[in-house]
Backbone as CSV, one residue per row, in Angstrom:
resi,resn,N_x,N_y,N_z,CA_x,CA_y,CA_z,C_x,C_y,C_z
1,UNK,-14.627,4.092,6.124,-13.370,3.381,5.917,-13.513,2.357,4.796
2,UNK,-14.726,1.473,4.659,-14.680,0.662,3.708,-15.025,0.886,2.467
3,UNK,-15.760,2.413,2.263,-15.519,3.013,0.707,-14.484,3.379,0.502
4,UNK,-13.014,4.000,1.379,-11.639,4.444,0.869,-11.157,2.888,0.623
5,UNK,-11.205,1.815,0.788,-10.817,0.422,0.566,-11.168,-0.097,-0.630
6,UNK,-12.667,0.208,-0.675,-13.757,-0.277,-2.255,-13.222,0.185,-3.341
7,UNK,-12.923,1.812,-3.316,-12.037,2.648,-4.191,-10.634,2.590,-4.265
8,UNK,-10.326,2.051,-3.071,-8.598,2.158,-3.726,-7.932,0.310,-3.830
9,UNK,-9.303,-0.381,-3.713,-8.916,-1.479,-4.453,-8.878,-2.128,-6.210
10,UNK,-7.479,-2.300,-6.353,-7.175,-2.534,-7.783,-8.048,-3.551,-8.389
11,UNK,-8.744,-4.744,-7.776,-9.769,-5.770,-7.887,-11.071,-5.059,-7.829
12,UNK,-11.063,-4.378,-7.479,-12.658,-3.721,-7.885,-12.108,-3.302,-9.219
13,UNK,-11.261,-1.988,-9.518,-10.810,-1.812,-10.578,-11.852,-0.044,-10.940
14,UNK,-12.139,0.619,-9.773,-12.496,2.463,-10.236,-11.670,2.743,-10.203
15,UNK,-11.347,3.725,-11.673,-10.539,4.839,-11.535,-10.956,5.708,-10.576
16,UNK,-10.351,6.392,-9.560,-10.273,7.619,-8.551,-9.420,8.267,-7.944
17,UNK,-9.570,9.527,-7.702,-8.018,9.622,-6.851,-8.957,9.790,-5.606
18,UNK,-7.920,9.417,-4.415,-8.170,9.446,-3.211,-7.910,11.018,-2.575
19,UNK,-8.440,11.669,-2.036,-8.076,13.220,-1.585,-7.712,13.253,0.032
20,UNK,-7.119,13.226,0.644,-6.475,12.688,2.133,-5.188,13.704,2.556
21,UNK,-5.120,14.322,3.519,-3.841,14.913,3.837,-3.174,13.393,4.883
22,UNK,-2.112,12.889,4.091,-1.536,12.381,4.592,0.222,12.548,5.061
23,UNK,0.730,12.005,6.063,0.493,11.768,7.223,-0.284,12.365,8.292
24,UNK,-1.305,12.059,8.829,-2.326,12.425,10.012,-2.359,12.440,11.387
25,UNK,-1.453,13.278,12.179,-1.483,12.331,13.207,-2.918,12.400,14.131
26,UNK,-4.202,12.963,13.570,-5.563,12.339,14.385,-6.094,11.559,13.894
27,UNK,-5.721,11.149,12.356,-6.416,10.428,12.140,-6.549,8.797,12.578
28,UNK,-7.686,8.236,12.501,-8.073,7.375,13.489,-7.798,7.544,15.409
29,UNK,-7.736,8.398,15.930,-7.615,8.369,17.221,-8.546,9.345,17.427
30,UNK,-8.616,9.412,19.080,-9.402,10.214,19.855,-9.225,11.671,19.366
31,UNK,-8.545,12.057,18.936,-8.095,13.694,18.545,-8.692,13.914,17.117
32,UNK,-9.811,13.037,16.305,-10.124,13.532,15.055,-11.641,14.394,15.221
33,UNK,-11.432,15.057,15.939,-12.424,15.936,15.896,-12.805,17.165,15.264
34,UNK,-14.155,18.219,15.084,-13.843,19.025,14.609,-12.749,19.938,15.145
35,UNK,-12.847,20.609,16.118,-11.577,21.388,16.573,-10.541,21.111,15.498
36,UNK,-9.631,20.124,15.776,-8.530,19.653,15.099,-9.040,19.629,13.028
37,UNK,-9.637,20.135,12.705,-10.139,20.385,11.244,-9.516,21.359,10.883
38,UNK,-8.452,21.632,9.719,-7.907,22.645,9.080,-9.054,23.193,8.317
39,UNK,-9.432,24.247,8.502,-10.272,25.175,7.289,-9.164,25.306,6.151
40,UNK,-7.755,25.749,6.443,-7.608,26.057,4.683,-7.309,24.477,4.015
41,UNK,-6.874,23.617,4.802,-7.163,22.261,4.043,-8.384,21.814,3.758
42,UNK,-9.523,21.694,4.509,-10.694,21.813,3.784,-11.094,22.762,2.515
43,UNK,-10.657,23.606,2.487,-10.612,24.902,1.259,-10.018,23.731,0.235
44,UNK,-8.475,23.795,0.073,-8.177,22.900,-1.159,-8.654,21.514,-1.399
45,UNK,-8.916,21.113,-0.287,-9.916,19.388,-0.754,-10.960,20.327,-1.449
46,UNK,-12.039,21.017,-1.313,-12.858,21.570,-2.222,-12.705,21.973,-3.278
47,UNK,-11.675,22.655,-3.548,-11.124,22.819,-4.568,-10.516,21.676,-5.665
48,UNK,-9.677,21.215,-5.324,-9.508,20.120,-5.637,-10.295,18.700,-6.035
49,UNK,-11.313,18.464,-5.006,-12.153,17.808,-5.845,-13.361,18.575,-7.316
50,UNK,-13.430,19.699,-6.877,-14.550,20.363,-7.674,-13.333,20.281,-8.953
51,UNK,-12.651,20.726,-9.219,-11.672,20.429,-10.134,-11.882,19.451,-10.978
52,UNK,-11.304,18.432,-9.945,-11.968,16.927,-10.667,-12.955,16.190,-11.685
53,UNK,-14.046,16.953,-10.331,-15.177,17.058,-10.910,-15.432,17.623,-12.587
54,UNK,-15.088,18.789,-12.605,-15.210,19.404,-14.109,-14.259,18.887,-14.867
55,UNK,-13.210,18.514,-14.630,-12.700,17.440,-15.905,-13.076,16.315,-15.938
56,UNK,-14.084,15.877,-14.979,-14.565,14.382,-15.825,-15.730,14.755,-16.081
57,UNK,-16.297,15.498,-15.704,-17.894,16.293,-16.506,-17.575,17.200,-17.666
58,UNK,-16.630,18.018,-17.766,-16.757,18.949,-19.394,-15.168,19.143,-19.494
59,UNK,-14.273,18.397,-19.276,-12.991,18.884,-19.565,-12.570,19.004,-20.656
60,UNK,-11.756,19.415,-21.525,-11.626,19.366,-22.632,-10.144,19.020,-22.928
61,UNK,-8.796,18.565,-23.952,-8.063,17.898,-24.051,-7.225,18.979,-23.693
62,UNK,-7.485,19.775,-23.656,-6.318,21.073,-23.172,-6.660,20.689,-21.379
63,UNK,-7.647,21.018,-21.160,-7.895,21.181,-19.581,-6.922,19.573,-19.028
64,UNK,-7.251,18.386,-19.600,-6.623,17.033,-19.213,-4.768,17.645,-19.106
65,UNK,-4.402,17.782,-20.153,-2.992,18.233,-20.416,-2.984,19.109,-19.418
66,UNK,-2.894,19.658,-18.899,-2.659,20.503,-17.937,-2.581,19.898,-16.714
67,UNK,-3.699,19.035,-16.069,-3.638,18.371,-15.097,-2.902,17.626,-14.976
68,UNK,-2.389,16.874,-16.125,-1.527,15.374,-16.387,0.137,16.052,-15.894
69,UNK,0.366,17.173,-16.529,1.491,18.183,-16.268,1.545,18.613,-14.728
70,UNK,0.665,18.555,-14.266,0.497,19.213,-12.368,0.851,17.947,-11.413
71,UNK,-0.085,16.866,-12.233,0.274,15.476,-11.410,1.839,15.110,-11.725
72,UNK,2.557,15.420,-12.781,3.533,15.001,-13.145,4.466,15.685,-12.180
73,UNK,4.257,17.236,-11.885,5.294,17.989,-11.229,5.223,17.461,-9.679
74,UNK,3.718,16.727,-8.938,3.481,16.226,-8.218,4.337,14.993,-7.955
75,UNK,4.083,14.001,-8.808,5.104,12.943,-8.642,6.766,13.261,-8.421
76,UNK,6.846,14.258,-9.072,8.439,14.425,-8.856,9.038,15.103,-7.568
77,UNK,7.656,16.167,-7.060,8.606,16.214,-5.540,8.022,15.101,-4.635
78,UNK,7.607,14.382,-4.904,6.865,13.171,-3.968,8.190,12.085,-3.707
79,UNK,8.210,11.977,-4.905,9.732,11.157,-5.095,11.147,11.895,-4.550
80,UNK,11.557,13.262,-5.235,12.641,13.793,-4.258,12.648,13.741,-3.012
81,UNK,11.536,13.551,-2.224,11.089,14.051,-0.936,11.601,12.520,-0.331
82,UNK,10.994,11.080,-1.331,10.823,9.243,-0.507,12.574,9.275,-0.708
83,UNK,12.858,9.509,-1.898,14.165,8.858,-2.126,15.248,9.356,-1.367
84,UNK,14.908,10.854,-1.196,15.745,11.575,-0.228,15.569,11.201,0.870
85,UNK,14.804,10.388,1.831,14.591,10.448,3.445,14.709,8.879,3.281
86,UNK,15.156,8.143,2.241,14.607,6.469,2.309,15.556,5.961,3.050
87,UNK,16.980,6.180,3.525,17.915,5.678,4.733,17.198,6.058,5.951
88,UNK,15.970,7.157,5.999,15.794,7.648,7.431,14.185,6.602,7.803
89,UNK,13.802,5.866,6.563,12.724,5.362,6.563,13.131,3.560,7.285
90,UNK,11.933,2.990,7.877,12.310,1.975,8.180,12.345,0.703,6.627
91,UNK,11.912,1.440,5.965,11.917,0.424,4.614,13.281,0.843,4.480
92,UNK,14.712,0.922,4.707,15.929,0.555,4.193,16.309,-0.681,5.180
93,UNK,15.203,-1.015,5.957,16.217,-2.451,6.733,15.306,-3.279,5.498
94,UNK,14.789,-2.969,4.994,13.726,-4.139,4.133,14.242,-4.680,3.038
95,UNK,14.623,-3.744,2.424,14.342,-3.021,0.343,16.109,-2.706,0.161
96,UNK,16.449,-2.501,-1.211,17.531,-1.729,-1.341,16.876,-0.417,-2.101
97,UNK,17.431,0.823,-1.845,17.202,2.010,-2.952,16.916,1.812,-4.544
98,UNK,17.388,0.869,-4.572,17.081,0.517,-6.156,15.714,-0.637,-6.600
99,UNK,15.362,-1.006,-5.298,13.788,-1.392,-5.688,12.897,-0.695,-5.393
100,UNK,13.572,-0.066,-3.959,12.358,1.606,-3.733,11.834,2.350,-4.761
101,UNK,13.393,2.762,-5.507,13.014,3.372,-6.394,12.614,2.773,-7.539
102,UNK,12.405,1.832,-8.288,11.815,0.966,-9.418,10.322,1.064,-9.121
103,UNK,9.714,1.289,-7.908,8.519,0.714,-7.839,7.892,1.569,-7.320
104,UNK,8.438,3.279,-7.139,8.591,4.756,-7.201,8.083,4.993,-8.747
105,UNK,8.598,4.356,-9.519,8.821,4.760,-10.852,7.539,4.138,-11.265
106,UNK,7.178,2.934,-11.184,5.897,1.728,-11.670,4.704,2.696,-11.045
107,UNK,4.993,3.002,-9.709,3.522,4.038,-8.948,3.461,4.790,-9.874
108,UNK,4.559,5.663,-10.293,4.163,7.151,-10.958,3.403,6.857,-12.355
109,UNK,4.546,6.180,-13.227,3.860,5.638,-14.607,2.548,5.546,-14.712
110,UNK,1.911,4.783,-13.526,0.855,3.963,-13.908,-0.487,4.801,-13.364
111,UNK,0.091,6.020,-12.621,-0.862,6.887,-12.087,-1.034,8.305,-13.245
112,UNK,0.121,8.507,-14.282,0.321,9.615,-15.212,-0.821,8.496,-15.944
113,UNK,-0.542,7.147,-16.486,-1.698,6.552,-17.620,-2.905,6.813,-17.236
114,UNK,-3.102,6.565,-15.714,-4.656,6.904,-15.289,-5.346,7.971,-16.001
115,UNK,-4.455,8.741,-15.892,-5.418,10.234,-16.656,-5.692,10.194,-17.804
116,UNK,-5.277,9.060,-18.418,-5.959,8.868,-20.064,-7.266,8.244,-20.114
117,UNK,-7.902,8.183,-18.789,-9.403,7.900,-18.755,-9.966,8.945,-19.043
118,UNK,-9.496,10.444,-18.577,-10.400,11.210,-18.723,-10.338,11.509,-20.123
119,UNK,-9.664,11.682,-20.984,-9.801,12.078,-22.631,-9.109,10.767,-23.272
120,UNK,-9.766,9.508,-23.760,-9.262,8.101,-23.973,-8.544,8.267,-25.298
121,UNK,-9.026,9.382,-26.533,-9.038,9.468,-27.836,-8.176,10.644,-28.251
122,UNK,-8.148,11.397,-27.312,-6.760,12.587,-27.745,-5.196,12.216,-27.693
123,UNK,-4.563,12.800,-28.731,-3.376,12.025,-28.929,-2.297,13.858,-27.853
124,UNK,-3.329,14.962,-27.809,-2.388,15.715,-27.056,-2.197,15.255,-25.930
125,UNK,-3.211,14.428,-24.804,-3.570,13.939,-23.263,-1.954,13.091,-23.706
126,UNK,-2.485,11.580,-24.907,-1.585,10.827,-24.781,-0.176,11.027,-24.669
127,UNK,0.323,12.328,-25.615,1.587,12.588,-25.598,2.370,13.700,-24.431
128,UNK,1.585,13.991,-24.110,1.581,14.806,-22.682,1.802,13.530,-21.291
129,UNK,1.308,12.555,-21.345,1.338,11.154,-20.321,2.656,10.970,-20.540
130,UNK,3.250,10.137,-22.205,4.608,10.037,-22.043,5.749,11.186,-21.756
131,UNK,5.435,11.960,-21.780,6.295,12.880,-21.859,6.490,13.371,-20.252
132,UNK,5.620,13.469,-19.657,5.767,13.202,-18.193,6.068,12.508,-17.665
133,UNK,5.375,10.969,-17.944,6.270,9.746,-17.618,7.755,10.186,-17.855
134,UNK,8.297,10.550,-18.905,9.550,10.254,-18.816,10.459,11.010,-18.102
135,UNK,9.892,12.418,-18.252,10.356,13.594,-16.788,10.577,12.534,-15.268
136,UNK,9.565,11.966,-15.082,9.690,11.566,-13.505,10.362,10.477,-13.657
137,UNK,10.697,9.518,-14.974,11.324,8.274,-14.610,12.895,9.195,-14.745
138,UNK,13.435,10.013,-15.181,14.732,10.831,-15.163,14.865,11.573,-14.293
139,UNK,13.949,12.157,-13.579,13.981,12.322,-11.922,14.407,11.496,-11.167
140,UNK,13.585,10.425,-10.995,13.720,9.307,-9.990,14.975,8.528,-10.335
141,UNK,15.707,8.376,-11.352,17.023,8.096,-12.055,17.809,8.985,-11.296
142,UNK,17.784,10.529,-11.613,19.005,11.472,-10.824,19.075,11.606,-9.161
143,UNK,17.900,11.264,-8.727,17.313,10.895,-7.580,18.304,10.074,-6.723
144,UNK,18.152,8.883,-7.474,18.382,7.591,-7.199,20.264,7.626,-6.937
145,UNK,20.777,8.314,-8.214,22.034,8.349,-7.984,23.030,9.184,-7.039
146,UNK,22.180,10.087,-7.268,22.451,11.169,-5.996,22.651,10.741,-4.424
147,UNK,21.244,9.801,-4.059,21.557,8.760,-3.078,22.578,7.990,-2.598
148,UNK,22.844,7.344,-3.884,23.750,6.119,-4.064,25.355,6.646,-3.825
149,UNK,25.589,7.633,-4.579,26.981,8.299,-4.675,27.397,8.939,-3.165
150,UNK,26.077,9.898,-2.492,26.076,10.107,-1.429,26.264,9.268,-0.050
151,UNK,26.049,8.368,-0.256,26.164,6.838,0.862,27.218,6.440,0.605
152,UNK,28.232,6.481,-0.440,29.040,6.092,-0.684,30.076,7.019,0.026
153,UNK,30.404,8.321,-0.188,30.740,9.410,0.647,30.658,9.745,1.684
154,UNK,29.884,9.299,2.423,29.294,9.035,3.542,28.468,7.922,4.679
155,UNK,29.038,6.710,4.652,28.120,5.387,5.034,27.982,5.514,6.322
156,UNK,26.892,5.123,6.286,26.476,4.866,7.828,26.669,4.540,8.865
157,UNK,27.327,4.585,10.200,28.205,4.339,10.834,27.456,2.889,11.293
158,UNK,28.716,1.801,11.534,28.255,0.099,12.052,27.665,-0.314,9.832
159,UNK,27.454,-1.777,10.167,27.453,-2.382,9.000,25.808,-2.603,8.796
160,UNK,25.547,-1.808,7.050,24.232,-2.362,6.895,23.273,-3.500,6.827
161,UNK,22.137,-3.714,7.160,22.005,-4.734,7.054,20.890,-4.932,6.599
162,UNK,19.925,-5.797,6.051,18.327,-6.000,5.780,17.996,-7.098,6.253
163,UNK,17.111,-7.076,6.775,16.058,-8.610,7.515,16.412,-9.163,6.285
164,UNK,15.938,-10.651,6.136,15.765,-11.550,5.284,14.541,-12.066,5.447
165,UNK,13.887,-11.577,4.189,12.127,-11.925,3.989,12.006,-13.088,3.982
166,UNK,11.141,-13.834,5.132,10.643,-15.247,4.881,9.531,-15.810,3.709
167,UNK,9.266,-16.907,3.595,8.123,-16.324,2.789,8.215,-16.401,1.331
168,UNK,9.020,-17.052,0.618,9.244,-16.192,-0.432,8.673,-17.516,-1.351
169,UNK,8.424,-18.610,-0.846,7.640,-19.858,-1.722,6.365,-20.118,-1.686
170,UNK,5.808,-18.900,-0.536,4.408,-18.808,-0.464,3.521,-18.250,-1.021
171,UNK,2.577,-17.994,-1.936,2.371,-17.300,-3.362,0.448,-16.914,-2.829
172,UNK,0.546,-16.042,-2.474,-1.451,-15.602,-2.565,-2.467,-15.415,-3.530
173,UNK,-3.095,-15.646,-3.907,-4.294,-15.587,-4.509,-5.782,-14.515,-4.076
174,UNK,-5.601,-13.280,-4.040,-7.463,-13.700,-3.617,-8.432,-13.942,-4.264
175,UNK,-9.440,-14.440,-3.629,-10.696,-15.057,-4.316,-11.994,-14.306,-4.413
176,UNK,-12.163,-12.765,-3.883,-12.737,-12.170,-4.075,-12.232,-10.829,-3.921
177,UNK,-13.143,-9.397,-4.708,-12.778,-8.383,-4.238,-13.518,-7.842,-2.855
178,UNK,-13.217,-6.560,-2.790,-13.647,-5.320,-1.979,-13.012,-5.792,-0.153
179,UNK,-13.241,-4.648,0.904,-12.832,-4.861,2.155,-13.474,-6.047,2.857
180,UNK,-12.404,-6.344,3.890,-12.673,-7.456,4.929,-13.355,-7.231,6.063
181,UNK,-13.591,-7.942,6.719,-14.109,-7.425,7.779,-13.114,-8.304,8.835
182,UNK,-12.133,-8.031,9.498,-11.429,-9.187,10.081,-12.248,-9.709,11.493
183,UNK,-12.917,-8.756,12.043,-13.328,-8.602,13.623,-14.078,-9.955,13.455
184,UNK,-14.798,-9.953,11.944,-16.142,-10.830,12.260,-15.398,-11.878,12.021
185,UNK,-14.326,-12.301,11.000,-13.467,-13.340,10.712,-12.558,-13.941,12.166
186,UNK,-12.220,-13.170,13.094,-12.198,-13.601,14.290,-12.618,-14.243,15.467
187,UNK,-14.141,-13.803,15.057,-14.598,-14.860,15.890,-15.221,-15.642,15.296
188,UNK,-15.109,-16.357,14.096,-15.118,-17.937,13.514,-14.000,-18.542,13.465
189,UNK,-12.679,-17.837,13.395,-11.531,-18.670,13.315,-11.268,-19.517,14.218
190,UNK,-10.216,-20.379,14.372,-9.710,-21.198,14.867,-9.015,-20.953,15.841
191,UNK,-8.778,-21.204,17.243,-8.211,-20.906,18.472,-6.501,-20.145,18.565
192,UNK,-5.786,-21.453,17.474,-4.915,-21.035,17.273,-4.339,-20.109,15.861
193,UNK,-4.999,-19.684,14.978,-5.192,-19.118,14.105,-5.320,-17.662,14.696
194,UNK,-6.217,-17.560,15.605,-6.806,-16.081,16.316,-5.241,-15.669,16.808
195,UNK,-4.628,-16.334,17.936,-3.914,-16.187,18.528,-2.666,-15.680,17.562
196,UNK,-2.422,-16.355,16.684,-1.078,-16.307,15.766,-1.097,-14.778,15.270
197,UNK,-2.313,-14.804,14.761,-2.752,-13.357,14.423,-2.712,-11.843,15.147
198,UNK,-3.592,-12.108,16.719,-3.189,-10.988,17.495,-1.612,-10.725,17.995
199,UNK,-0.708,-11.835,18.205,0.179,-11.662,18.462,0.962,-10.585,17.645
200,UNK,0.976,-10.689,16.493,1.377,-9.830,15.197,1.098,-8.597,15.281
201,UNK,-0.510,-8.358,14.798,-1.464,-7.396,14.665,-0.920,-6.654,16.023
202,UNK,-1.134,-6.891,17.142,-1.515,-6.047,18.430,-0.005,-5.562,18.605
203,UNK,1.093,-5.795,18.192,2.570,-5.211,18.144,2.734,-3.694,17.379
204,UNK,1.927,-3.576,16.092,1.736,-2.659,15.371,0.617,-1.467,14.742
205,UNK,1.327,-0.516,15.220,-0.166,0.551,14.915,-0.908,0.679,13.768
206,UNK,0.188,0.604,12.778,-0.462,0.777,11.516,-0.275,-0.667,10.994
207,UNK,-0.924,-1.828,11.733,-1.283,-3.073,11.064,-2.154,-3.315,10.030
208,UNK,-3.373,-2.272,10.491,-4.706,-2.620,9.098,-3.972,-2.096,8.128
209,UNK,-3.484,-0.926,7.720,-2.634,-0.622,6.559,-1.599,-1.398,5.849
210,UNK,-0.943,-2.006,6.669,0.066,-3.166,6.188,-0.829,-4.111,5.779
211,UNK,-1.842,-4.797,6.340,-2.830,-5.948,6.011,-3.598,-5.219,4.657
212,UNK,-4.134,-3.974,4.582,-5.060,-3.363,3.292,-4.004,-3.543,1.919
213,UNK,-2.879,-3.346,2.198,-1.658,-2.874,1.433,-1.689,-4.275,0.734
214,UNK,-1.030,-5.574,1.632,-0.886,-6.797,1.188,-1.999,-7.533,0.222
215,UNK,-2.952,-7.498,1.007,-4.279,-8.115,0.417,-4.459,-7.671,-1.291
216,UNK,-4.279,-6.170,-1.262,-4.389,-5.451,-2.942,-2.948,-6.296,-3.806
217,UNK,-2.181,-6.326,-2.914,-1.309,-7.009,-4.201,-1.026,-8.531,-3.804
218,UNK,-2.187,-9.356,-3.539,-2.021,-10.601,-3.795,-2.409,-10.940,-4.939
219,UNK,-2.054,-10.840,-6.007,-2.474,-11.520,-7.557,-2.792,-12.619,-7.673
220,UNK,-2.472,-13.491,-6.734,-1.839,-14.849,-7.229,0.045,-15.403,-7.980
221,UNK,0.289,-14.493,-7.743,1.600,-14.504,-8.929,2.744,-14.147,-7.666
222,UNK,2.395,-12.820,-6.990,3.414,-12.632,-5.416,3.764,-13.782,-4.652
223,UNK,4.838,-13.638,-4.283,4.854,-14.235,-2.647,4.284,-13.502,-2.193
224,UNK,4.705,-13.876,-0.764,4.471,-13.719,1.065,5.876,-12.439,0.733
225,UNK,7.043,-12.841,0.567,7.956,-12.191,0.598,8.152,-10.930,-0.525
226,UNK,7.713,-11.275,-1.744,7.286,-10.204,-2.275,6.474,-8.897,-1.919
227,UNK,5.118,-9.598,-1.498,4.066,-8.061,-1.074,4.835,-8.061,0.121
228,UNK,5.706,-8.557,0.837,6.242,-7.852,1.841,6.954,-6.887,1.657
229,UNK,7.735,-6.944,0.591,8.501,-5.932,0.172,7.479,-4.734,-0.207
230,UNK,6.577,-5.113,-1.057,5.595,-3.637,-1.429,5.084,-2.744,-0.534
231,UNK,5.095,-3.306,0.268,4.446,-2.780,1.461,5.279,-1.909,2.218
232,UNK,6.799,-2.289,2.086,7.893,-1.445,2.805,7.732,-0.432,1.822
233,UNK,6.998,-0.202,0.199,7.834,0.838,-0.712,6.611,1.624,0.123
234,UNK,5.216,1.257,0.459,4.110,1.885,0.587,4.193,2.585,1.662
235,UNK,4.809,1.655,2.958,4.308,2.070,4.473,5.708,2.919,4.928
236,UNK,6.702,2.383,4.181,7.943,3.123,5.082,8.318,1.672,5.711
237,UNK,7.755,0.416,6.235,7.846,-0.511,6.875,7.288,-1.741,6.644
238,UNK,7.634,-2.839,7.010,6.530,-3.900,6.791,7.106,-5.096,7.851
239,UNK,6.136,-6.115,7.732,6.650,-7.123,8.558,5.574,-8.818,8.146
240,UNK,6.397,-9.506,7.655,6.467,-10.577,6.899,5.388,-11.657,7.992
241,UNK,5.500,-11.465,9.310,4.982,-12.282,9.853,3.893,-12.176,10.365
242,UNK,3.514,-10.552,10.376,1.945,-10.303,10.231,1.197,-10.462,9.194
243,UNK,2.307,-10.280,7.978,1.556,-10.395,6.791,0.753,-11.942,6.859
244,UNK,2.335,-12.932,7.117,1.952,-13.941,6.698,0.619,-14.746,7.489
245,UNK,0.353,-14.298,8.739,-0.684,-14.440,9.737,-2.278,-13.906,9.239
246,UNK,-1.681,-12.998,8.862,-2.862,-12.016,8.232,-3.963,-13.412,7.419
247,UNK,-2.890,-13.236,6.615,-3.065,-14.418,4.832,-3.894,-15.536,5.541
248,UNK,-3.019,-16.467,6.613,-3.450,-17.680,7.099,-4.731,-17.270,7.587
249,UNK,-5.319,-16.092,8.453,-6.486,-15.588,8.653,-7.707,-15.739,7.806
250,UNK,-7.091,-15.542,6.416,-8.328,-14.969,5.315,-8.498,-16.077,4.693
251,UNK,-7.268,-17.274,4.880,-7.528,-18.488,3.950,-8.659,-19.499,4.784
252,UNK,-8.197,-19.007,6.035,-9.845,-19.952,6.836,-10.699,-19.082,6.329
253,UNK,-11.720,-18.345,6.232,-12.442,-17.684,5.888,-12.669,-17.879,4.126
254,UNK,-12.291,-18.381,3.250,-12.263,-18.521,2.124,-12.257,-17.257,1.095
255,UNK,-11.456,-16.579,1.822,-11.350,-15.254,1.245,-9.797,-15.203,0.239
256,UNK,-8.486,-15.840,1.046,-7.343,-16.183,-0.478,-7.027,-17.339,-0.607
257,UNK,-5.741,-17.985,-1.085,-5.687,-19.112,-1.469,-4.014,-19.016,-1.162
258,UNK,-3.480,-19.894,-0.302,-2.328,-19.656,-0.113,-1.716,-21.260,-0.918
259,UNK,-0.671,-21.396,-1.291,-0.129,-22.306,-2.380,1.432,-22.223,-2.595
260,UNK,2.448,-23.312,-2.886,3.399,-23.680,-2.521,4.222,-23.444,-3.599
261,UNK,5.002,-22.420,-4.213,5.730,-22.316,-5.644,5.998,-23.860,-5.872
C-alpha cells in the first residue's frame, strides 16, 4: 500500500502509471483472495505493463505516438462515462458539472503531457500530446453540454442543492513527502485530537482514500474547502470535516502546516 502512495504522490514527483482494475469490490476486504483473481485481467495487467516496459526501454517516437493516441481515446470514454453518471454520483451534492468537468479536463491534459517523458525531444510525441489534448478538451466540452441542456429538459424532481464547504480560510501546507502512517500518529496524539478524528474516519469506508487524496493536494496555496472539492472530482464524494480532522491530525505530528488566509 505504501509504494502505490510513494508513486502516486505528486511530492515525491515519479512519473508512473498506476495499473489497478478499479472499482474493486475485494479489494481491501476479506474476499481478496486468490480464488477471487481474474486470469484474463491478470493477462492484460501483463500485457500492459510489459508494454510499458518497452517504451521506456527501446520505444521509438512512432511507438510513443501511438500510445499517447490510445491514452487519449482512453481519457475520452473515461470522461463520457464521469460526466454522464455525475448527477448519479455523490459529488453533485458537492461540485457543480462545470468544475467536475474543468478538473476532468486539468486530469486529462496533464496525464497526455506525461507521455512526453518518454520521447522529451521529438516534435511528432509533442504534436501528437496537443492534438489529443485538444480531442478530449472538445469531448469533455460536448460532454459537458449535453449534460447541462439535458437537466434542463429534465430536472430533478424536489430542489437542488450542494452542502456548503466549510473551510475555505484554512489553507494546508505539507512539510514533507511520501505516506503516513496515521495508526502510529494516533497513539501520540492528543486525547481530544484522537477522538475528533475517529469520529469522522470511523463513519466512512473509503476514508484513507479521501485522507490520501487531500494530503497530495495540499500545496500550501488550497484551502480545507478547496481539496474538499478535489476530492469529490476524485472519489465521487468527500467530506470537509474529516478532511479537516484529518489535517488537525498531521499538524500535531509535524507533518502540515495549517494557516489562516
Amino acid at each position: 500500500m505504501y509504494k502505490r502512495q510513494i508513486l502516486s504522490d505528486p511530492k515525491v514527483g515519479v512519473p508512473t502509471p498506476m495499473l489497478i482494475q478499479w472499482p474493486d469490490k475485494y479489494y481491501h476486504t476479506s474476499g481478496d483472495v486468490p480464488e477471487n483473481i481474474s486470469a484474463e485481467l491478470l493477462s492484460k495487467i501483463g500485457v500492459i505493463a510489459a508494454t510499458y516496459a518497452y517504451l521506456c526501454a527501446a520505444g521509438d517516437e512512432e511507438d510513443v505516438a501511438s500510445f499517447v493516441k490510445l491514452t487519449g481515446q482512453g481519457l475520452r470514454k473515461t470522461a463520457i462515462e464521469r460526466i454522464g453518471n455525475f448527477y448519479e454520483s455523490g459529488a453533485s451534492s458537492w461540485i457543480t458539472p462545470q468544475f467536475y468537468a474543468r478538473k476532468l479536463l486539468r486530469s486529462a491534459v496533464q496525464a497526455l503531457r506525461s507521455a512526453e517523458w518518454l520521447c522529451p525531444h521529438s516534435r511528432l510525441v509533442a504534436s501528437t500530446v496537443r492534438l489529443e489534448q485538444k480531442t478530449v478538451r472538445q469531448c469533455i466540452q460536448r460532454e459537458l453540454k449535453n449534460l447541462l441542456s439535458y437537466r434542463r429538459l429534465r430536472p430533478h424532481p424536489g430542489r437542488e442543492e450542494h452542502h456548503r464547504i466549510k473551510f475555505g480560510d484554512l489553507v494546508v501546507r505539507r512539510l514533507m513527502p511520501g505516506p503516513v502512517d496515521v495508526r502510529a500518529i494516533l497513539q501520540q496524539t492528543t486525547s481530544q485530537t484522537r477522538k475528533r478524528y475517529l469520529k469522522y474516519s470511523q463513519k466512512r469506508k473509503n476514508s484513507s482514500l479521501m485522507e490520501m487524496l487531500a494530503l497530495f493536494a495540499a500545496n500550501g496555496k488550497r484551502s480545507i474547502a478547496e481539496i474538499s472539492r478535489l476530492v469529490a472530482v476524485e472519489v465521487g464524494d468527500t467530506d470537509p470535516e474529516l478532511i479537516r480532522s484529518y489535517f488537525n491530525l498531521l499538524e500535531e505530528a509535524n507533518i502540515v502546516e495549517i494557516r489562516r488566509r
